[in-house]
DOMI-894323 format. One record per residue (C-alpha): z, x, y; residue in one letter; residue number from 0. Coordinates in steps of 0.25 Angstrom, whole numbers. Each point is the difference from the previous one (the first is absolute). Layout:
BEGIN
<<Z X Y> "A" NUM>,
...
END
This chain:
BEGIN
<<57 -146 -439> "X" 0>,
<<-5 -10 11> "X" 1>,
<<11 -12 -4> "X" 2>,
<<13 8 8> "X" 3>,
<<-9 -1 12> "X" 4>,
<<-4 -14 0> "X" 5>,
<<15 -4 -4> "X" 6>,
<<5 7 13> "X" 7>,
<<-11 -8 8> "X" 8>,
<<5 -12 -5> "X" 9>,
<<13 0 0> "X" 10>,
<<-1 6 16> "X" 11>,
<<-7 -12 2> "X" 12>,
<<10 -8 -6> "X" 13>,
<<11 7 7> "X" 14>,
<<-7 -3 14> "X" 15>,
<<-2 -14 -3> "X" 16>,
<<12 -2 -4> "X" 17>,
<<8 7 12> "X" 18>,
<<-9 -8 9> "X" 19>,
<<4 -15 -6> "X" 20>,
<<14 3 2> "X" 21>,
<<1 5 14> "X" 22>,
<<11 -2 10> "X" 23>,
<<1 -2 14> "X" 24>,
<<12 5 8> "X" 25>,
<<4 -6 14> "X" 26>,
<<-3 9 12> "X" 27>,
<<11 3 9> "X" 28>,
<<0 4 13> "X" 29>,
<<9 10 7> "X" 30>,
<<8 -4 13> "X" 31>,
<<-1 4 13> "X" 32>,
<<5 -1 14> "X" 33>,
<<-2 -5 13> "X" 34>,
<<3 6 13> "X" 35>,
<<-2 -15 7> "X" 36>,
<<11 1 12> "X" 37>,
<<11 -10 -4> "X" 38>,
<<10 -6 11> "X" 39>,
<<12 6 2> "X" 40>,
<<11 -9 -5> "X" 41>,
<<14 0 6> "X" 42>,
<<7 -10 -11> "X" 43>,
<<4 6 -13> "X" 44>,
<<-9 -9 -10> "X" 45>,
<<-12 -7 4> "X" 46>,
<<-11 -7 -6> "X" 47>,
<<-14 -4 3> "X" 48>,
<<-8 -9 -10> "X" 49>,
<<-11 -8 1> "X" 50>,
<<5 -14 -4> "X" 51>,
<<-13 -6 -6> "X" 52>,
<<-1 12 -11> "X" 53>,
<<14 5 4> "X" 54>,
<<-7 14 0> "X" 55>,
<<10 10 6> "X" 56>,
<<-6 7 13> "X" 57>,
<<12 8 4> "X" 58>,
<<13 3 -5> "X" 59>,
<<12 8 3> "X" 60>,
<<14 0 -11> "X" 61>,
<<-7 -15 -3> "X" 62>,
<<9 0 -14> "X" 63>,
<<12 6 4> "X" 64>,
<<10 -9 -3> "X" 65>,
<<8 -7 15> "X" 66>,
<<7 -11 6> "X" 67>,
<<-8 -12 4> "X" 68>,
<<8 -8 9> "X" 69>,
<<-6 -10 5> "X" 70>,
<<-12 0 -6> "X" 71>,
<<6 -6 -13> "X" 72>,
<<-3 -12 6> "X" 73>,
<<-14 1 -2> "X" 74>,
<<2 0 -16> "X" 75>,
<<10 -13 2> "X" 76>,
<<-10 -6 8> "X" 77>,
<<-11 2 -12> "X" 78>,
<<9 -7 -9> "X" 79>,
<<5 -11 8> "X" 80>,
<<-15 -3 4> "X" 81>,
<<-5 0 -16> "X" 82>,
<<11 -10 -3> "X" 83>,
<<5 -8 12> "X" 84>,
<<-8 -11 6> "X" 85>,
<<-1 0 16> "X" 86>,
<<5 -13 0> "X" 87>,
<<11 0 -6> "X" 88>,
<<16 2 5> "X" 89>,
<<9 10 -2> "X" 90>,
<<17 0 0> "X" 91>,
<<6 11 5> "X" 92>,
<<12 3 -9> "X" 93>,
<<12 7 6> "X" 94>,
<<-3 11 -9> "X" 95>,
<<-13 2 6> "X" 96>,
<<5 -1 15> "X" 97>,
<<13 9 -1> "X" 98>,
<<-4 10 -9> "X" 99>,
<<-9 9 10> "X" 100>,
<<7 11 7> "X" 101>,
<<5 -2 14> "X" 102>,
<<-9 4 11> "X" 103>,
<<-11 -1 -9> "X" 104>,
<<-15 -8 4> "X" 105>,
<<3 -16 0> "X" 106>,
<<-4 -13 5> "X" 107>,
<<14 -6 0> "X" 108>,
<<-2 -11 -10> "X" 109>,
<<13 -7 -6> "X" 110>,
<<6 -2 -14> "X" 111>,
<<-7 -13 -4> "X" 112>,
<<-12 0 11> "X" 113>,
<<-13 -5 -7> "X" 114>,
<<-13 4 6> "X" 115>,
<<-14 0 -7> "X" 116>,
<<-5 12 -8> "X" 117>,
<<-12 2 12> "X" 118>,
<<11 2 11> "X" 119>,
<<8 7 -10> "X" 120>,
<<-12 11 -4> "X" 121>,
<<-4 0 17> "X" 122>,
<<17 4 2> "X" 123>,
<<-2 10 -11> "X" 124>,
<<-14 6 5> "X" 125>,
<<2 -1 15> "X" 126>,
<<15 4 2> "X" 127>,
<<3 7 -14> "X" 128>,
<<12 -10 -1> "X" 129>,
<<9 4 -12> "X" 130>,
<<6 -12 -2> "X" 131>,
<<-12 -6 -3> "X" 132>,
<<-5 10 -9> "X" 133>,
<<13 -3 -10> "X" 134>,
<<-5 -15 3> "X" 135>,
<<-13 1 -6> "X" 136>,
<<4 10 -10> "X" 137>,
<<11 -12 -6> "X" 138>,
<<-11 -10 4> "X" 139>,
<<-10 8 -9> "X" 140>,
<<7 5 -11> "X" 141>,
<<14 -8 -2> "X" 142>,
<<8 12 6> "X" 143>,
<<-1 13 8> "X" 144>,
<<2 9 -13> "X" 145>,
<<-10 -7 -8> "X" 146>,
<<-10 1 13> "X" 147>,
<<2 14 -3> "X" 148>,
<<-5 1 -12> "X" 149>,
<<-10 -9 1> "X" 150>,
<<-5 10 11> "X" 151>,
<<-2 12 -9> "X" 152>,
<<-6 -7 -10> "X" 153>,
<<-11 -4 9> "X" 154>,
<<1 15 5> "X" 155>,
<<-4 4 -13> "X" 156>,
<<-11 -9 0> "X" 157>,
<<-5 5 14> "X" 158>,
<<-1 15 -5> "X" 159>,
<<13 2 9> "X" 160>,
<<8 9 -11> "X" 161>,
<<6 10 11> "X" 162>,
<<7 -14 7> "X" 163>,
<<14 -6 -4> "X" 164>,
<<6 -13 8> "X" 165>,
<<14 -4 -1> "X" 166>,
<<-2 -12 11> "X" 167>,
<<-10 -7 7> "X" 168>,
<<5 5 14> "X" 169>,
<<-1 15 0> "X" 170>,
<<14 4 4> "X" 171>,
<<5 14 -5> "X" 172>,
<<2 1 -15> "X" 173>,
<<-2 16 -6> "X" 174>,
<<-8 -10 -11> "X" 175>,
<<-8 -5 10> "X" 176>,
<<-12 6 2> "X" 177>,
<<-16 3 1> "X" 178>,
<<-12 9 3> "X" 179>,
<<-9 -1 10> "X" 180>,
<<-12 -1 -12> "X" 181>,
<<8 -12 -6> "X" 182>,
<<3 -6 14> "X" 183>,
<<-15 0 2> "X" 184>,
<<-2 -7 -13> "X" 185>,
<<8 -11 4> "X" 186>,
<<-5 -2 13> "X" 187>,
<<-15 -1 -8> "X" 188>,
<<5 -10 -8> "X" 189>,
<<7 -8 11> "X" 190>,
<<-12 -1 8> "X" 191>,
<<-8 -5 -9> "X" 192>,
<<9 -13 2> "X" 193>,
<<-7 -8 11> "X" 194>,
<<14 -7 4> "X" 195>,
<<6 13 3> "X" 196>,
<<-13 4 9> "X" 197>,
<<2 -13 7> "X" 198>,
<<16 2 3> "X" 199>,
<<-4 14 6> "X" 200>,
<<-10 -8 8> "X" 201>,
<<12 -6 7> "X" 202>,
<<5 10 11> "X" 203>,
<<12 -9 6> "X" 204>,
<<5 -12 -9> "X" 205>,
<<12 -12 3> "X" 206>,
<<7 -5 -12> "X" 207>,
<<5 -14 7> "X" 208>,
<<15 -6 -2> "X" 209>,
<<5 -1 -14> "X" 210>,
<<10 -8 -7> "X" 211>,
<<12 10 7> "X" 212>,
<<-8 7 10> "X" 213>,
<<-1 -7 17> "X" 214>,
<<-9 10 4> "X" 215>,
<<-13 5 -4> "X" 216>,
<<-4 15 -5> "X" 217>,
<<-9 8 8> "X" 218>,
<<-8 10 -8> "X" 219>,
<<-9 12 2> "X" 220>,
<<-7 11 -8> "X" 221>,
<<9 12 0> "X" 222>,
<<-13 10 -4> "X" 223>,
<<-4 4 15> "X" 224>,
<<-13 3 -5> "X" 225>,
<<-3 -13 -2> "X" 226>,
<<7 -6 11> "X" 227>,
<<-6 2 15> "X" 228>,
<<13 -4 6> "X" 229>,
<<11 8 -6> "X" 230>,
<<-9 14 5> "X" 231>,
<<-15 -3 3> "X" 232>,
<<-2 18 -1> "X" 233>,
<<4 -3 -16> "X" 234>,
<<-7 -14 -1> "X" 235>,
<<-14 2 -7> "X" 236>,
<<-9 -12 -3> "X" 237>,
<<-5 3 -13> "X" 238>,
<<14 0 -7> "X" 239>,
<<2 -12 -7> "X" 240>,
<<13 1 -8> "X" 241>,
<<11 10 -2> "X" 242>,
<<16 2 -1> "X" 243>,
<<12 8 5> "X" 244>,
<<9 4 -5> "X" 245>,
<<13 10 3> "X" 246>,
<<13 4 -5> "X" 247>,
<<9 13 4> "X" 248>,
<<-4 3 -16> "X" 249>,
<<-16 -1 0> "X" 250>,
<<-2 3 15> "X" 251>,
<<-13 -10 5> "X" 252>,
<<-9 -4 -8> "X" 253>,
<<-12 -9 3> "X" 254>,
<<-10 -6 -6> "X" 255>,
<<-14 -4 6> "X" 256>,
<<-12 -7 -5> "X" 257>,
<<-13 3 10> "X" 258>,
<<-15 -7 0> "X" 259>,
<<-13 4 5> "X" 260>,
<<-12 -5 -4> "X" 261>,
<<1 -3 -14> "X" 262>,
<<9 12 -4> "X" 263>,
<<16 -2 -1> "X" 264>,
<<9 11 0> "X" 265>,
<<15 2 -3> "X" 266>,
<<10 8 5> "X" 267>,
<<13 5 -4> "X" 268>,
<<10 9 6> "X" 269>,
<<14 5 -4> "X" 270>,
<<11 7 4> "X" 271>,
<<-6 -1 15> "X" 272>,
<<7 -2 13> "X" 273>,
<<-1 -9 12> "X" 274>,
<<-10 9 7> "X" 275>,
<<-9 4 -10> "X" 276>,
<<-2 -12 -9> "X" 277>,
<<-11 -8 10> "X" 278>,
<<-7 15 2> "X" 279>,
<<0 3 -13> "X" 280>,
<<-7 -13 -6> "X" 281>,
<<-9 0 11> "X" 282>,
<<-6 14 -1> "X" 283>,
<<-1 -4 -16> "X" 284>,
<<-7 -15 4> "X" 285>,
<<-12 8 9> "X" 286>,
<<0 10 -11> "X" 287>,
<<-4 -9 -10> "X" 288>,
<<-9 -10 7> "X" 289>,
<<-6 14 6> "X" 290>,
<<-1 10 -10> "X" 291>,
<<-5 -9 -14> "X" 292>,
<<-13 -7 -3> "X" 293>,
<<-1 -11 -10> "X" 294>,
<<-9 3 -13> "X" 295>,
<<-2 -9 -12> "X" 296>,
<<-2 7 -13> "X" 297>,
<<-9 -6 -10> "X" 298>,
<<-2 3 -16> "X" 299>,
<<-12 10 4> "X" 300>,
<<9 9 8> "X" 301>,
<<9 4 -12> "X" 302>,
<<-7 0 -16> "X" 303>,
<<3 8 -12> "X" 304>,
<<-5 -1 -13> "X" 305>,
<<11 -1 -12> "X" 306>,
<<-3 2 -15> "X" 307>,
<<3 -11 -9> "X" 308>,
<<6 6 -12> "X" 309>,
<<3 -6 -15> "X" 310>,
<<5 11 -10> "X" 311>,
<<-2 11 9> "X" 312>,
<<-14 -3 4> "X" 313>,
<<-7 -6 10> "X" 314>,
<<-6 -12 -3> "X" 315>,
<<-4 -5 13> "X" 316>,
<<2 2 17> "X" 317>,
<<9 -8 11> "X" 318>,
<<-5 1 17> "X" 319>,
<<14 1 5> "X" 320>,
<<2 -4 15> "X" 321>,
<<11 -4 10> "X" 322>,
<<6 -14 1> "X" 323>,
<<-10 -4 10> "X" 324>,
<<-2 -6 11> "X" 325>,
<<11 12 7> "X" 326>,
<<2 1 15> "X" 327>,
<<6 12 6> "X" 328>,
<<1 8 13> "X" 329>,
<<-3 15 1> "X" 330>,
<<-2 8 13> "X" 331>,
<<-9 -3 10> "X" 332>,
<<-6 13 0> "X" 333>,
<<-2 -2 -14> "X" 334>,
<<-12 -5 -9> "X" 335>,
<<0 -9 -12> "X" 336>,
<<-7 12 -8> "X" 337>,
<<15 8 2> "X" 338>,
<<7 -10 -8> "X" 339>,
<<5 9 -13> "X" 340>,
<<4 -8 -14> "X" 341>,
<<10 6 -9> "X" 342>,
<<1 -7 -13> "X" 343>,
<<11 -3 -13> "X" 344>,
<<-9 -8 -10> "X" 345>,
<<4 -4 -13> "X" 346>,
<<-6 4 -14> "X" 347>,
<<-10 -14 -2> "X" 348>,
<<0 -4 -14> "X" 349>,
<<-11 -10 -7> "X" 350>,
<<7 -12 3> "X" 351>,
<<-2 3 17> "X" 352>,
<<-6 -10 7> "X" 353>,
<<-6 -3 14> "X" 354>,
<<11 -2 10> "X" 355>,
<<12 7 -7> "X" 356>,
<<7 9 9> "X" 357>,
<<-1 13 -5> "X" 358>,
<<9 8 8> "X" 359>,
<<1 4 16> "X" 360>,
<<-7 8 11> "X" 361>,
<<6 6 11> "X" 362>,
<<-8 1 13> "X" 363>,
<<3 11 9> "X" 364>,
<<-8 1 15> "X" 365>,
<<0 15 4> "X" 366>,
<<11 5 -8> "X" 367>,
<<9 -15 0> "X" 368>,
<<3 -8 -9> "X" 369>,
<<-2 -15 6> "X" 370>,
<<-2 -9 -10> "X" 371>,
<<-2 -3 -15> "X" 372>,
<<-8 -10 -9> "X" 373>,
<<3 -4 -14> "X" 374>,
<<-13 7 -6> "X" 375>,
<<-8 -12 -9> "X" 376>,
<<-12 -1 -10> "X" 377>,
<<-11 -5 8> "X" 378>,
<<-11 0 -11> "X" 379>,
<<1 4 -15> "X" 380>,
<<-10 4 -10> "X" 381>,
<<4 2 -15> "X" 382>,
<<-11 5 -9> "X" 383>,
<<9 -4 -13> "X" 384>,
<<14 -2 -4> "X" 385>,
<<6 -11 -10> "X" 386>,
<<15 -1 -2> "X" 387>,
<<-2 -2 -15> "X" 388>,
<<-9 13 -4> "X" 389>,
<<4 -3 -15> "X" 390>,
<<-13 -11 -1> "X" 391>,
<<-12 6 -6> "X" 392>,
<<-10 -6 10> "X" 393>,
<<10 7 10> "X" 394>,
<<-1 13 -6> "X" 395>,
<<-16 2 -6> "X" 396>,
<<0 -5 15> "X" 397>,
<<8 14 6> "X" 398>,
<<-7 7 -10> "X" 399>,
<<-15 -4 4> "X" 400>,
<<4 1 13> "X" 401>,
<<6 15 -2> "X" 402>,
<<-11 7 -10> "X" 403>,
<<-12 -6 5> "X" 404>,
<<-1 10 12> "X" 405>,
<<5 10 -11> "X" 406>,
<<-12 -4 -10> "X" 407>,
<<-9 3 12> "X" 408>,
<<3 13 3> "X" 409>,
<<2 4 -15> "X" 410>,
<<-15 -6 -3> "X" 411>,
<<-5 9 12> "X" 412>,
<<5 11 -3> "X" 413>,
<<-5 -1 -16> "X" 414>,
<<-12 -2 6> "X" 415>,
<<-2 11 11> "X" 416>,
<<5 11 -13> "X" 417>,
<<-10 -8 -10> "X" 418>,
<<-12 4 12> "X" 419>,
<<3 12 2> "X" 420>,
<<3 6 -15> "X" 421>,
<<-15 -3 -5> "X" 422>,
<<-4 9 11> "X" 423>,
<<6 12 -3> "X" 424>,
<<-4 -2 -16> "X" 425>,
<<-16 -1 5> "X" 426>,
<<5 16 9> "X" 427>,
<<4 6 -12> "X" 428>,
<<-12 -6 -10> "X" 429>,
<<-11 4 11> "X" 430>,
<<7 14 0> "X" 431>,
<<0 3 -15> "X" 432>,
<<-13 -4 -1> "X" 433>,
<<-7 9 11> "X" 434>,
<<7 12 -7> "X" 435>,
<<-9 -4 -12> "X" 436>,
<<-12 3 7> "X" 437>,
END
């Protein structure tokens, strides 16, 4: 009558065993928030603020609305002539590349058959925003205007840009010519990562001497007044250190402006903005940035989670998942480290993980914002057993050992706690029946 008892005991015990070697772990995910941190009041239609380091978005307004660049363009055809030009080299202007910009548009005057080096070419291109020499460095660079074009969305592509389409290297209107401010900030992070380009921008006013057909040498001078004292000294600012203009009747003004201080670097991007409102705007967004944000760097003990490792549905060992480390960020700076949230998207990790795999990604939000994520990696690995050949013998008396053992234990225990305790109640009853026979 005892036997039902003991086999319920057992199996419960079996059962608890069992449930506990295959446990899962699921990702904890955090709810979002908001913040009630005063912003600037922005005038221009789109506008962005990243931090060009981590390229961390710090404000924001219509940044992936699609608009017309203008200008601005020149930035992206400065990036390409600069990663395949050398400075040194000379440059043809074809008749193509001087007649085929609009009338009245920005030039430097250059004539069918002028020859200057690339390095005064890419000073008239940055400092006066001449169009001429944008289709120059275009044929220069790519064998023609149309080809330029494509090579410019193809490295557009590979920038993250996937809002932008160029149809020529000056930026003069086109309905299939156009940007975001997000994709305009990209660019700009990738550009400035050229130290030429930083060294151009260095250059406020700059003479390209006489040429093969030119008697008189080009004065030029930074068109951004922020960054040039002379054109408006209430605009100029001494921690810009590069940027663009840019306007047409079509995309309005629109700027671009690259600021230092200390060892942050921020960029700033505006669209759709006028004449009066573009410098005040990127202004207010510069001492915003540099003001309101702290730096932080997040290391693998800021962010861990536990991941099963499964073979057949079971777990057969554990992974520490961490972020991509080390990660610099900028939260608030009324905000502490310990406010930084993680949401996570792991993937399922099978036996044949191993340390340093990428796993899937985290998102990192600071008071209710999502500023940055991190690829999410194995950082340590510890497998109790797997083999991908279970069908050995060895392998599977292995498993088996590994799986009854504990089983065995508990099943011997139990047997021997029942056999205590049965002889006890035998020597009750027999003390029993023998007192009634006295």
């Amino acid at each position: 009558m005892k036997k039902p008892n003991f086999i319920l005991a057992s199996s419960t015990l079996i059962l608890i065993i069992t449930l506990t070697m295959n446990s899962t772990f699921k990702a904890y995910a955090q709810e979002n928030f908001t913040t009630d941190q005063a912003s600037p009041p922005i005038i221009s239609e789109a506008a962005i603020l990243i931090d060009a380091t981590t390229g961390q978005i710090l404000y924001s307004k219509n940044e992936t609305k699609k608009y017309y660049p203008a200008s601005i363009t020149k930035l992206m055809t400065a990036l390409l002539a600069i990663e395949a030009l050398n400075p040194e080299d000379t440059i043809t202007f074809s008749r193509n590349a001087v007649l085929s910009i609009e009338f009245g548009s920005s030039h430097i005057g250059i004539k069918e058959d002028e020859v200057l080096t690339i390095d005064q070419a890419m000073h008239g291109l940055l400092l006066m925003s001449a169009n001429e020499i944008a289709n120059g460095l275009a044929e220069k660079t790519s064998g023609s205007i149309d080809e330029f074009a494509h090579d410019m969305n193809d490295r557009l592509k590979e920038i993250g840009a996937f809002n932008t389409h160029f149809v020529n290297p000056n930026g003069l209107h086109d309905e299939n010519h156009y940007t975001t401010a997000y994709d305009m900030a990209l660019i700009t992070k990738e550009l400035i990562k050229n130290e030429y380009y930083l060294n151009i921008m260095k250059d406020i006013t700059y003479q390209i001497p006489l040429t093969n057909l030119s008697t008189e040498i080009r004065y030029l001078s930074q068109q951004h007044k922020m960054m040039n004292e002379k054109r408006d000294a209430t605009l100029y600012r001494d921690d810009v250190i590069a940027g663009k203009t840019g306007f047409t009747n079509e995309a309005g003004h629109t700027l671009v402006t690259v600021a230092k201080k200390d060892d942050q670097v921020l960029i700033v991007v505006l669209l759709k903005s006028s004449s009066q409102n573009m410098y005040e705007d990127t202004s207010q967004l510069l001492d915003y940035g540099f003001s309101n944000f702290k730096p932080v760097e997040l290391t693998s003990s800021d962010y861990e989670e536990t991941l099963p490792i499964l073979q057949n549905d079971s777990k057969v060992g554990e992974a520490i998942v961490t972020l991509n480390v080390p990660l610099n960020i900028y939260i608030e700076s009324t905000q502490e480290k310990n406010s930084i949230e993680f949401k996570s998207e792991l993937s399922v990790l099978t036996v044949d993980a191993k340390k340093g795999d990428t796993v899937g990604t985290v998102s990192i939000f600071s008071d209710g914002t999502l500023i940055a994520t991190s690829d999410a990696v194995i950082n340590d690995i510890d497998i109790v057993y797997f083999d991908t050949d279970e069908s050995k013998p060895e392998k599977v008396v292995k498993s088996l050992i590994t799986v009854l053992i504990p089983i065995i234990i508990v099943l011997f225990l139990t047997t021997l706690i029942l056999y205590c305790i049965r002889p006890q109640k035998h020597y009750s009853k027999y003390k029993k029946k023998n007192s009634h026979r006295r």
